[in-house]
C-alpha positions in Angstrom: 15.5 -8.7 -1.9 16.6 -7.0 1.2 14.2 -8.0 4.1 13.2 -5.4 6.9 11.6 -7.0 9.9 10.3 -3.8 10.9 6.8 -2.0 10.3 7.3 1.7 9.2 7.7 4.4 11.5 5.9 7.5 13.2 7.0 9.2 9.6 5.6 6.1 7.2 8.9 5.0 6.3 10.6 1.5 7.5 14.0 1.7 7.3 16.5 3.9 5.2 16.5 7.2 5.1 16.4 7.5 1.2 13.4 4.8 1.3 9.7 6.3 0.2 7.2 7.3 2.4 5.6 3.4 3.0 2.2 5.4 3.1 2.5 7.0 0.4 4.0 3.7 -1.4 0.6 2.1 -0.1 -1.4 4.3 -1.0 -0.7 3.8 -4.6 -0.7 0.2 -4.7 -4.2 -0.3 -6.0 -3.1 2.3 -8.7 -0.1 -0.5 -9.4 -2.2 -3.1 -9.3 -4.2 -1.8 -11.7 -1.4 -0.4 -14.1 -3.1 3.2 -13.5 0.2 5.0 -12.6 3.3 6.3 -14.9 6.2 4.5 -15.6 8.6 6.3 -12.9 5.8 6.0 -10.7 5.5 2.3 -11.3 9.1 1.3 -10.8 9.3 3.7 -7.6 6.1 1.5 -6.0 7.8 -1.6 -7.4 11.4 -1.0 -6.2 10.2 0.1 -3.1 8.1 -3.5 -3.0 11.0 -5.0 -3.5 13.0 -3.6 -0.4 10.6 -3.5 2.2 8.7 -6.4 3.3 6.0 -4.5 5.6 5.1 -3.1 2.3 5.1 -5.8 0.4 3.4 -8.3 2.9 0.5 -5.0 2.4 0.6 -5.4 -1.3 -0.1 -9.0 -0.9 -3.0 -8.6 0.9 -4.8 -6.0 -1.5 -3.8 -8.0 -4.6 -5.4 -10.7 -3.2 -8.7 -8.7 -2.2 -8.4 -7.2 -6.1 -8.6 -11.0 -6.9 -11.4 -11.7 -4.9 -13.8 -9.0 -5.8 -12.9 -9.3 -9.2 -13.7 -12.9 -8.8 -16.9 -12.7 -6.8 -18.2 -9.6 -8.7 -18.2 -11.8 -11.7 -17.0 -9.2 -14.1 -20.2 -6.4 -13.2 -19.3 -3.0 -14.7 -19.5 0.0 -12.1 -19.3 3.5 -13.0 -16.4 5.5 -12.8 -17.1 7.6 -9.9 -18.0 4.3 -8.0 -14.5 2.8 -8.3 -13.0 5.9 -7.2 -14.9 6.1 -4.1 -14.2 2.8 -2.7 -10.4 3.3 -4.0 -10.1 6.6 -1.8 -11.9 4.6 1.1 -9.0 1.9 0.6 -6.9 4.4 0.5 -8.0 6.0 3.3 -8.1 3.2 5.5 -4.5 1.9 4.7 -3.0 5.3 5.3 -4.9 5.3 8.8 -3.8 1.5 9.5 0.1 2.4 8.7 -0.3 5.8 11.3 -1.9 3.4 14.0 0.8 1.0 13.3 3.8 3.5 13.6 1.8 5.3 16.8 2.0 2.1 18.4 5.5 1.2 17.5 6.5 4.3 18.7 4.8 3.7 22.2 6.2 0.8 23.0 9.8 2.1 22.4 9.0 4.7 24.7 
């Protein structure tokens, strides 16, 4: 695995220039998670998991919170259009957690 000890930039990316977006890579990591995505898409979010470790310390933390709720929600059913809201609020929140990171990266350089 090749280790970055960076967090991704003002652009979402951390590192390469032929790397992924890293917000776009995290925002379809509950999609992964939940083998929702396409087989390119799949090994795209996965490869990219495997090269960047701001990523995949993200990834971590959301597979463990998929854990969790499935744990604590004790196997409830919730209706489609539920699931998709909090997933876009997830989503949401991750994209604007990567921008504030980056913004703040890009500060301190200054």
């Amino acid at each position: 695995m090749n280790e970055h000890a960076s967090s991704p930039d003002k652009h979402g990316n951390c590192g390469e220039p032929q790397r992924n977006d890293c917000s776009d890579i995290l925002g379809d990591v509950w999609a992964f998670l939940d083998n929702e995505c396409d087989g390119a898409r799949r090994e795209l979010v996965r490869q990219h998991l495997d090269e960047c470790s701001p990523c995949l310390d993200q990834y971590g933390l959301e597979e463990h919170l998929k854990v969790l709720l499935a744990r604590k929600c004790g196997g409830e059913h919730v209706s489609a259009e539920f699931r998709d809201r909090i997933r876009a609020c997830i989503r949401k929140i991750v994209l604007e957690q990567t921008r504030a990171g980056s913004e703040a990266d890009s500060t301190s350089e200054a």
